[in-house]
BADREN-200364 format. One record per atom (N, C-alpha, C, O): x, y, z; residue in one letter. Coordinates in pm, whole numbers, plus 50000, padded with zeros to 5 digits. Example, Ala and Ser with C-alpha at 12.3 -4.5 7.8 and 13.67 -1.06 7.14 Angstrom:
2
513194943150780A
512304955050780A
513204967050780A
514244966850846A
512854977550708S
513674989450714S
512905000350787S
513415011450804S
//
This chain:
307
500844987950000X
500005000050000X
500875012650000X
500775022549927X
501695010250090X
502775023150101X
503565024449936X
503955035549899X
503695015249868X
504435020249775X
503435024649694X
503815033849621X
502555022249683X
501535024849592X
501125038149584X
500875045449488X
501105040349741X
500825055649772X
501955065149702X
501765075049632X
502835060849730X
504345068549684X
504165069349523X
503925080649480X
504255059149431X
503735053749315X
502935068249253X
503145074949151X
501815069649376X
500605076849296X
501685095549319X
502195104449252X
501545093049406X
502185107949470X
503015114349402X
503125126149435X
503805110049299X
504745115149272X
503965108949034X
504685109848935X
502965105549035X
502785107248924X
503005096748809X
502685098648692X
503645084448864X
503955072748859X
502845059848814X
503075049948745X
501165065648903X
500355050248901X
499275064848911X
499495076448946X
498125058248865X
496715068348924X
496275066349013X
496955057749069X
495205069949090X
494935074649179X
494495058249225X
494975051349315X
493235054649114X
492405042649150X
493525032449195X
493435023149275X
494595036849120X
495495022349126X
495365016049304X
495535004149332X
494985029149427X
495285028049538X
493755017149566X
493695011049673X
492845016049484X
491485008449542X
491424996749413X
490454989849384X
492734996849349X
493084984549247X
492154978049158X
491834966249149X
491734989649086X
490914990548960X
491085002848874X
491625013748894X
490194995648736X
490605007548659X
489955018348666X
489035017948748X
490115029748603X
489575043748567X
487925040048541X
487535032048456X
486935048648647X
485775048548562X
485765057548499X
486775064148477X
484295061048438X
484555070948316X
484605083248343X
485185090548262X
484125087648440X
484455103748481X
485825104448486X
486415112048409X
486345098448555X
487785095148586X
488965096948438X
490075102348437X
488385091448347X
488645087048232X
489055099948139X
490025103648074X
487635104948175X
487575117248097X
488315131148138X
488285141648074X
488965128548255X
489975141148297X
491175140248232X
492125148048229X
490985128848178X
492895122748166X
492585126347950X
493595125447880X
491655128647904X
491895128847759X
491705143347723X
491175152247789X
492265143647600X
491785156847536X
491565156647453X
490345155647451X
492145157047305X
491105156147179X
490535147847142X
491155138447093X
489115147347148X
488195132947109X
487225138447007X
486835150046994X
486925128146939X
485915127646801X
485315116846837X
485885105946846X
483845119346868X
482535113646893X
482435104846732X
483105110746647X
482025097446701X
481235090946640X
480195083946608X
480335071746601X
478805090346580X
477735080846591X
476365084046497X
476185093746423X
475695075846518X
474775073746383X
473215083246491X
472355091146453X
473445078346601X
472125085646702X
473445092446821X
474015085346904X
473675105646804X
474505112546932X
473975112447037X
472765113947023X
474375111147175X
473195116947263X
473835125947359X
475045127947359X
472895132047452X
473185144047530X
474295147547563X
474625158847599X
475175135247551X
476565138847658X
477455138547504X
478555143747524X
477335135147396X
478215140847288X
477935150647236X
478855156347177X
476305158247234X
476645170347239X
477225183247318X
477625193947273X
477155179947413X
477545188547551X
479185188947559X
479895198147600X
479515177347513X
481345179347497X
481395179947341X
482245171447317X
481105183647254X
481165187247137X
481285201147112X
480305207747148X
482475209247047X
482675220847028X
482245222946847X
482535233546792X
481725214346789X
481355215346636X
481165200946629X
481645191446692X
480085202446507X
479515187646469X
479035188846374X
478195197146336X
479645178746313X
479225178746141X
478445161446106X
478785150146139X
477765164746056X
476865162145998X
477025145445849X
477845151045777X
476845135545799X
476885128145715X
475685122545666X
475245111145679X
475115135145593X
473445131645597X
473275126245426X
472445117945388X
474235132745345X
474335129145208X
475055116245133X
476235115445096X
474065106845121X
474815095945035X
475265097544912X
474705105844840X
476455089544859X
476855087944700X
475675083844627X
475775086644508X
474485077644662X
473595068244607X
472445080244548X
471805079344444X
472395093944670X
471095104044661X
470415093044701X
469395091544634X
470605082844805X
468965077044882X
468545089244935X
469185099644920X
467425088245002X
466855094445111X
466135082645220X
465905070545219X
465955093645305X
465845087145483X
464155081645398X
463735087745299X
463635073545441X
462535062345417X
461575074445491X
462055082645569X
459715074145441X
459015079945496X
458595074145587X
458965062645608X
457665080745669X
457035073445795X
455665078145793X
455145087845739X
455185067945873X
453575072645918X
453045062246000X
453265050445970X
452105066646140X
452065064446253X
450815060346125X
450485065146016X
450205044146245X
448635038146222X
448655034046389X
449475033446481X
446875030946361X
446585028446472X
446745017146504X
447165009746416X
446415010046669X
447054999546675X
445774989046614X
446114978146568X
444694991846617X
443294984346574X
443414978946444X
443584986546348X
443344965746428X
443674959146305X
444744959046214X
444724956446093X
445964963146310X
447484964546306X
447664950146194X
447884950746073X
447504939146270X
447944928046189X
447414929546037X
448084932745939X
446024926246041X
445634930445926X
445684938145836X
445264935445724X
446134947845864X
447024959945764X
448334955145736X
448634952845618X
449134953345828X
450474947345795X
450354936145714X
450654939845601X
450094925145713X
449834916445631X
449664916845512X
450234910145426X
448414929245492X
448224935245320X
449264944945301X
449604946245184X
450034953945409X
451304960645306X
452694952945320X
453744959245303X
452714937845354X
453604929245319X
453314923745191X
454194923845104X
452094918745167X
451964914145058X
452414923744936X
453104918544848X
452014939444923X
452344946144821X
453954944644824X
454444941844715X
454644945744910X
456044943844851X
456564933544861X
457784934244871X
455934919244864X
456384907644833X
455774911244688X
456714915144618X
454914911344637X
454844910244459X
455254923444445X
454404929344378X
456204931244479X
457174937144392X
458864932644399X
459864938844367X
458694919144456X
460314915544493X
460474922444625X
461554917144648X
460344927444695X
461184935844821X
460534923944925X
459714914744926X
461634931945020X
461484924345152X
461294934845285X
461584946745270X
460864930545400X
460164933745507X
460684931345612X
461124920045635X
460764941345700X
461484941445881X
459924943045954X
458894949245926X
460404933046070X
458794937446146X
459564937646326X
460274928246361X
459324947446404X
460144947346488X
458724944446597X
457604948146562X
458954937746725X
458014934346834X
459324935146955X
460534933146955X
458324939247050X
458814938047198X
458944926747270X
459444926847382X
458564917447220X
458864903247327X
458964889447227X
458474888747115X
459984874947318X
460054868147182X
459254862547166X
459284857447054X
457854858647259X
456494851847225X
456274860547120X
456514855347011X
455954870447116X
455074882047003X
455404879946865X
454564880646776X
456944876646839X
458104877146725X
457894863146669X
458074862146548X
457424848646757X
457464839046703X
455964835946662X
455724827646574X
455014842446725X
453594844246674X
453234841046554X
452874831246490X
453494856246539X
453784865546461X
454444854746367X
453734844846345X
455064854946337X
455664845546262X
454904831246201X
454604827746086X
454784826746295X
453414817146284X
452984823046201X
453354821146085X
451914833746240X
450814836946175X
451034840846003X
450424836745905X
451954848346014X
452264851445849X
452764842845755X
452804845145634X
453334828045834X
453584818145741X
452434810345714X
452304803445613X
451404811845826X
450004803645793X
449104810645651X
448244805445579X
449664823145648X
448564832445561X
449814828845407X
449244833145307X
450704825145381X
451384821845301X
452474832645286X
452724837745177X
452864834545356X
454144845945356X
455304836245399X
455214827945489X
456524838745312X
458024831545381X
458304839745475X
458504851445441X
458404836345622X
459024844345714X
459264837245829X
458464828645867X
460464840145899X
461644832145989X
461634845246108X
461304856346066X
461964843846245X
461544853446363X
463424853946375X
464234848846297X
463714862246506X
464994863646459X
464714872546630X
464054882546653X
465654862346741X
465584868346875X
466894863946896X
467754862346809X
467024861647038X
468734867247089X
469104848247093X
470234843547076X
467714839247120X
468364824147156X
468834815647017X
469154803847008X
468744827746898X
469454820846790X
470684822646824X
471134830746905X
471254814346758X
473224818146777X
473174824746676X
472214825846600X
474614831346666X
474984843146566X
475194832546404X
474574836746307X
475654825646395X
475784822046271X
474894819446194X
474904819646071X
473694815946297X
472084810046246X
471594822746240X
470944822946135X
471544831046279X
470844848046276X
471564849046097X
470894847845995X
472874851046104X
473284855845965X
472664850145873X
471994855345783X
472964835145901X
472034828045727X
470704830345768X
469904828745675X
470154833845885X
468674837845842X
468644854845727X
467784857345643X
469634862245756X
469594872445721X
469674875945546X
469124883645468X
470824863945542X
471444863245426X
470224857345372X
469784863545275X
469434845245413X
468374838945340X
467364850445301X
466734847345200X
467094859945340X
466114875245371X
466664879745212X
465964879045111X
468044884345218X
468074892145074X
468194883344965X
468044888044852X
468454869444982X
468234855944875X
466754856144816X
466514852544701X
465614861344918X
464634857244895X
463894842944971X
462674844644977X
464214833145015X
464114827845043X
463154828845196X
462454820345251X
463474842745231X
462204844545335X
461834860645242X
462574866045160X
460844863945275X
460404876445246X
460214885045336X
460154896745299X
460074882345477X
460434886045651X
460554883145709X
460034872145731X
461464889845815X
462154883545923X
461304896046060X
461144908246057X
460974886546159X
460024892646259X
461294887846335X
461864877046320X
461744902146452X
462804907046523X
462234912746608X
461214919346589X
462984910446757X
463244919646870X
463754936346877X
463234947346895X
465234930046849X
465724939146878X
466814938946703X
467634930746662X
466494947046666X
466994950046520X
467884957046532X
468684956546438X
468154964946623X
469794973346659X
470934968346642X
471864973646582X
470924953746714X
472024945246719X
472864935846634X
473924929946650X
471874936846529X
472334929046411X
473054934146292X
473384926646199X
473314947246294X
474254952946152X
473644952846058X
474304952545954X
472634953046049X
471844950445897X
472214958445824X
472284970045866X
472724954845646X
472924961945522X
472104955145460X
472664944545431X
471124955245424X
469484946545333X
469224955745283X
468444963645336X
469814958345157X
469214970045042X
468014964645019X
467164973445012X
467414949544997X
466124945044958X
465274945345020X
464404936745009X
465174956245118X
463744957745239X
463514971945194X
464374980745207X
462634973445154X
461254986645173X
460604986245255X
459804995345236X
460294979845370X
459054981345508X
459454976845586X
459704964745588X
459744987445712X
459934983045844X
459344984045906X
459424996045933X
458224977346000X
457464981046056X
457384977746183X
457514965846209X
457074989746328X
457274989646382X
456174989146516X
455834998946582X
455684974046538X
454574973346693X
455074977746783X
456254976246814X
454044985646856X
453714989646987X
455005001147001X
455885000447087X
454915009646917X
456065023146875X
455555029146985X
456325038547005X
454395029447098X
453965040047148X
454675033047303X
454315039147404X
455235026147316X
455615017147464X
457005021247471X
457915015647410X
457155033147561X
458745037247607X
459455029947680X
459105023447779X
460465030947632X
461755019047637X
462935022747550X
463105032247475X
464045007847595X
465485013947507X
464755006147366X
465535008747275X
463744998747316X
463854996447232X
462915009647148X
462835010547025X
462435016847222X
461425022747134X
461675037447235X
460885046147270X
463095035747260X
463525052647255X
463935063747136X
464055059147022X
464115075547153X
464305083647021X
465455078146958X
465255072246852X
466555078846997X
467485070446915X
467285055846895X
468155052246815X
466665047346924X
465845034646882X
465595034546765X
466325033046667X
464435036246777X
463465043846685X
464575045146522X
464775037946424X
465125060646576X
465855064346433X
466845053146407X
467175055446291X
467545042046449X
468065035646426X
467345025146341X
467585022646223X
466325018746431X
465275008446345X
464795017046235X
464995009646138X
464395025646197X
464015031946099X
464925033045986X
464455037645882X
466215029145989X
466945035745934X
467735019645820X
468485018945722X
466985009345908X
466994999745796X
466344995445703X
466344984645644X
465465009645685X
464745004845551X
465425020245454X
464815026645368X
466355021945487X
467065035445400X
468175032445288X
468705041245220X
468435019445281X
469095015845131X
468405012745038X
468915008844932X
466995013945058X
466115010844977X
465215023344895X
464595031544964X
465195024244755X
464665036944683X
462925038544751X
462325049244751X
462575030244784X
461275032444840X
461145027444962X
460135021945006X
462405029745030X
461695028445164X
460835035245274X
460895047345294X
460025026945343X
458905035645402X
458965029845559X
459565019145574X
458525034845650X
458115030345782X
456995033045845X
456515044345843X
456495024045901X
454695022445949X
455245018946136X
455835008746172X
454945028046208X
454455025746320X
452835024946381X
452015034146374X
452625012446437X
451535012046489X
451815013446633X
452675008346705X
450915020946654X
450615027946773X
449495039246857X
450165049446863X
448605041246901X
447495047446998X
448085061447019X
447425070446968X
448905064047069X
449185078147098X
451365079647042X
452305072147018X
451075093247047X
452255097546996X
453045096747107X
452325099847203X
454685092947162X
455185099247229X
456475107647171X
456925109447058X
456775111147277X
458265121047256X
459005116947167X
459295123847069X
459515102147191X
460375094047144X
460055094946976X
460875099346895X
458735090146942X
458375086646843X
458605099646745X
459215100446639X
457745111546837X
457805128146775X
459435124746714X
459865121646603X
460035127246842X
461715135546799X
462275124946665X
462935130146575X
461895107746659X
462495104546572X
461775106946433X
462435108346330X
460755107146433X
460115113046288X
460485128246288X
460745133746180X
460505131846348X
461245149846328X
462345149946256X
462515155046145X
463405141546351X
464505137646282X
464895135646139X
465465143046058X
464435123646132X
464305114746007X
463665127645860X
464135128345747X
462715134545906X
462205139045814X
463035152645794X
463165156745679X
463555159245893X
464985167545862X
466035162745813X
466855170645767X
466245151045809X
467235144545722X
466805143145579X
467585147945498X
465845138045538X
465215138545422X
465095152745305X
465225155145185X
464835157645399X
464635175145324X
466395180845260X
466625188545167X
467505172745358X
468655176945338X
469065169345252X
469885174845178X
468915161345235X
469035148645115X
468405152444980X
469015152744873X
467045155344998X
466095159344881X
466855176844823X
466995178944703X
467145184744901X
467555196544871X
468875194744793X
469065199344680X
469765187544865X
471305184344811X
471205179244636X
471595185344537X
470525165944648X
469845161644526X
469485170644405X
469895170444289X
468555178744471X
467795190844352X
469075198244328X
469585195344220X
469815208244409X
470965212844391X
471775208544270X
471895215844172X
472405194944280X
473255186844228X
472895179144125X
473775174144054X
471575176744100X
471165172344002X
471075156243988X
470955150343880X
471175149544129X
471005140144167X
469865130344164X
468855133644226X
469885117444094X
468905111944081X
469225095744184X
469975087144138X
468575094144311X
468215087444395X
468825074044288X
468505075244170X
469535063744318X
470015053344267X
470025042344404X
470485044344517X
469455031944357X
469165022044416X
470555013944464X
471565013744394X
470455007544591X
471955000144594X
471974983544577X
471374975644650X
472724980744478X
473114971644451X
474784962844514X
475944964344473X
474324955244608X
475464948544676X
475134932144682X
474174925144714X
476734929844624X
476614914344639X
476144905044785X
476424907144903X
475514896644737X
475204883744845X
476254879844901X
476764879444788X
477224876044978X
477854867345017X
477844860845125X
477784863945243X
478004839845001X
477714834545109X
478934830145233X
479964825345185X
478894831245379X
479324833645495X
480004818045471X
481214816345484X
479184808245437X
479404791545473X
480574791645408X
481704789745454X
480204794145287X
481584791245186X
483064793645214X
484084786745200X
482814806045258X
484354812345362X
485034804945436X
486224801845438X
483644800745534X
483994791645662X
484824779145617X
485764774545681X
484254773245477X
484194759645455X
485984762745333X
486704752945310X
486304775045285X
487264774645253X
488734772545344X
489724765245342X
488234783345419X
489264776245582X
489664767845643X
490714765645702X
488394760845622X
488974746945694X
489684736545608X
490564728645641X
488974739045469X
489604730645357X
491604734145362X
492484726645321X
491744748745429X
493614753745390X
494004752245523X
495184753945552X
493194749245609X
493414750745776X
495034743845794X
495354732645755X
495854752945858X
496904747245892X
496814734945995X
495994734846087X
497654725345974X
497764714346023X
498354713346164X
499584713146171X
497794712846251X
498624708846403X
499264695946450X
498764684846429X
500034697346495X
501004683946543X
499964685346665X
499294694546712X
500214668346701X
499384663046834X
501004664646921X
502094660246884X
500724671247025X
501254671947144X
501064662247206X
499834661547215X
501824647747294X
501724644147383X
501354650847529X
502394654247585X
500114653747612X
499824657347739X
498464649347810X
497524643347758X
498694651347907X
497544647148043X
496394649847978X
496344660547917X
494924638747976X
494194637247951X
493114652448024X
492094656347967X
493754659748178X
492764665148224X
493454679448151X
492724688748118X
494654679648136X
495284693548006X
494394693047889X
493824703747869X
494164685247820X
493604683947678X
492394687747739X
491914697547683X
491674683247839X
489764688947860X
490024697947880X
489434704847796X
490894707747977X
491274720747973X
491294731347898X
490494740747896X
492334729347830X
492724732047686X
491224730847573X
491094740947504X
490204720447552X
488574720047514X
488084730447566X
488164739247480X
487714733747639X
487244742847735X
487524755147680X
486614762247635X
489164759847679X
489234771147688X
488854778647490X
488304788447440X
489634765547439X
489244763647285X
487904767947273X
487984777647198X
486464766147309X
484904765347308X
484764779447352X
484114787147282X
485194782647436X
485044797247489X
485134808447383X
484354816447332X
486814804647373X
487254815147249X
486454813247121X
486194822447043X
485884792847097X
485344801146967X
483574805846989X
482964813846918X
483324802347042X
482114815047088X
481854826547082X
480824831647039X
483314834347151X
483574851447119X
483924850946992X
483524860946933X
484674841346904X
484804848146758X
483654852246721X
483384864046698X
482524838546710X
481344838246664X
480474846946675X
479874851946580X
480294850046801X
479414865546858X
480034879846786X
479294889546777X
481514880346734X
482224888846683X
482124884946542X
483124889046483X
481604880846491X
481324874646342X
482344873746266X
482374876146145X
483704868346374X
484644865246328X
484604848546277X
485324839546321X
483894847846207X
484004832546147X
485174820946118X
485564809846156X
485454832046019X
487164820046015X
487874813946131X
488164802346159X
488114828546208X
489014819746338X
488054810046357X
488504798646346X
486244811346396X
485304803046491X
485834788146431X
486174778646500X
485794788746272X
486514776346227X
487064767746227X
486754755846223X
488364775446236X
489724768346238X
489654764346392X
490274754246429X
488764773546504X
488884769046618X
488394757146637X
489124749246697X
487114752646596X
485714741346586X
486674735246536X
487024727546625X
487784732846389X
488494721546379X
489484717046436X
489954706146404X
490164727246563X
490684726046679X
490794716846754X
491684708446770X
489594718946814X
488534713046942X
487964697946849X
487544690146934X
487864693946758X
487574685146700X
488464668846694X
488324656646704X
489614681546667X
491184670746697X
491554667646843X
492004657146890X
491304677746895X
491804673547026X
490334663747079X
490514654647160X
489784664947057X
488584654947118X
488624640847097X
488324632347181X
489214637946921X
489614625546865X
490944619846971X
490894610447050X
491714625846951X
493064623847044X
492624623547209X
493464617647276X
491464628747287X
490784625947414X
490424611447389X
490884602947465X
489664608047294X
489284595347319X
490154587247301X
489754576447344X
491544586047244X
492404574947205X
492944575347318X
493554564847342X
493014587447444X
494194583247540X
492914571947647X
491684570547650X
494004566547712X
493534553047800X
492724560247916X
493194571447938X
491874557547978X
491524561248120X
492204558148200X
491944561048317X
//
């Protein structure tokens, strides 16, 4: 303790070092100076330490931000259903976002009973099964995917025009103002994208992100007219994820078997499964790979040693 003290005193260790943890963030923030915020929804505390802020409202493409319009919640399904169908017979595809995963797998149900391709998409899929559901989405192969939480997934699906959004009027992080403009904002690679919230009353959340969204639009549409810009649709390749995976393992470098202790090698399993988990959640695939053919060998070589 005494050196530690000395350590700090003279400029050596920080302060926390004396309660042997790191910097929280107040803490954090005394110790930096030039920072550049980055983000798609800012919030209070990047504007407040922000001395200028600029703006990336203009695409190469001239998209614009997707329109919106609030419905009521009364015969929600039944409306949705008929403005899924219009952009399934125009080729496009469909986001449907719900608050809980009973609602999402329903739901799901229900629109495959009425003849719609559509797959639900919550947190107890694993990540690799989420992607090929995703990837199956711009294949065609589903025409919607009914989701929780649509934030979390990275979506680039130029082939969705309709996102639509239940129970928009229920405050929360999923259906806060930056929510909101986020989920909204995956139907914006699309030349006609639109967004439908159903919902009973307006809130804040909902106001500020259609405010938003539609000030973005006007800056888009203005830039456009200016420039002489004509809105161009985006065209991006499919790629399939498996194939990658399955090229890797086909070049996968070869490991020598180590002679060790049967309870080293379960060890060693263990820690192998872990790591490839975090690749996987990091949609780092390849490593998840080469790890899975890892853990594969060493399992073969578990069973050959003797008990």
């Amino acid at each position: 303790r005494s050196r530690k003290e000395t350590l700090v005193e003279y400029g050596f260790r920080l302060p926390s070092a004396l309660d042997n943890r790191p910097l929280n963030f107040p803490e954090f923030g005394q110790h930096i100076n030039q920072v550049i915020y980055t983000s798609a929804t800012p919030s209070a505390y990047e504007y407040e330490h922000s001395q200028q802020v600029v703006e990336q409202l203009v695409r190469p493409t001239g998209l614009l931000e997707p329109t919106v319009e609030v419905k009521p919640t009364k015969g929600q399904i039944d409306d949705l259903l008929d403005q899924i169908k219009r952009r399934v017979d125009n080729g496009e595809r469909c986001l449907v976002t719900t608050l809980t995963k009973r609602m999402a797998e329903e739901l799901a149900d229900y629109l495959i009973e009425m003849g719609i391709k559509t797959h639900y998409l919550h947190s107890e899929i694993n990540t690799l099964e989420r992607v090929e559901i995703l990837r199956d989405l711009r294949l065609g192969v589903y025409d919607v995917v009914v989701g929780i939480n649509l934030l979390r997934e990275g979506l680039d699906l130029p082939e969705v025009s309709l996102v639509a959004i239940l129970d928009a009027d229920k405050e929360g992080f999923l259906r806060s103002e930056g929510a909101l403009i986020q989920t909204m904002g995956r139907a914006s690679r699309h030349i006609d994208g639109h967004i439908i919230m159903y919902a009973d009353t307006i809130t804040n959340s909902m106001t500020g992100a259609i405010e938003e969204t539609q000030r973005r639009r006007q800056v888009q549409e203005a830039y456009n007219k200016e420039h002489g810009i004509t809105p161009q649709g985006i065209k991006k390749a499919i790629k399939d994820i498996t194939e990658r995976v399955r090229a890797v393992a086909e070049t996968r470098t070869q490991y020598e078997a180590i002679p060790t202790a049967k309870e080293d090698i379960a060890r060693l399993i263990k820690e192998l499964e872990s790591q490839m988990k975090t690749a996987a959640r990091n949609l780092e695939f390849e490593k998840a790979a080469l790890l899975r053919d890892r853990i594969i060998e060493l399992k073969k070589g578990l069973v050959m040693i003797a008990p």
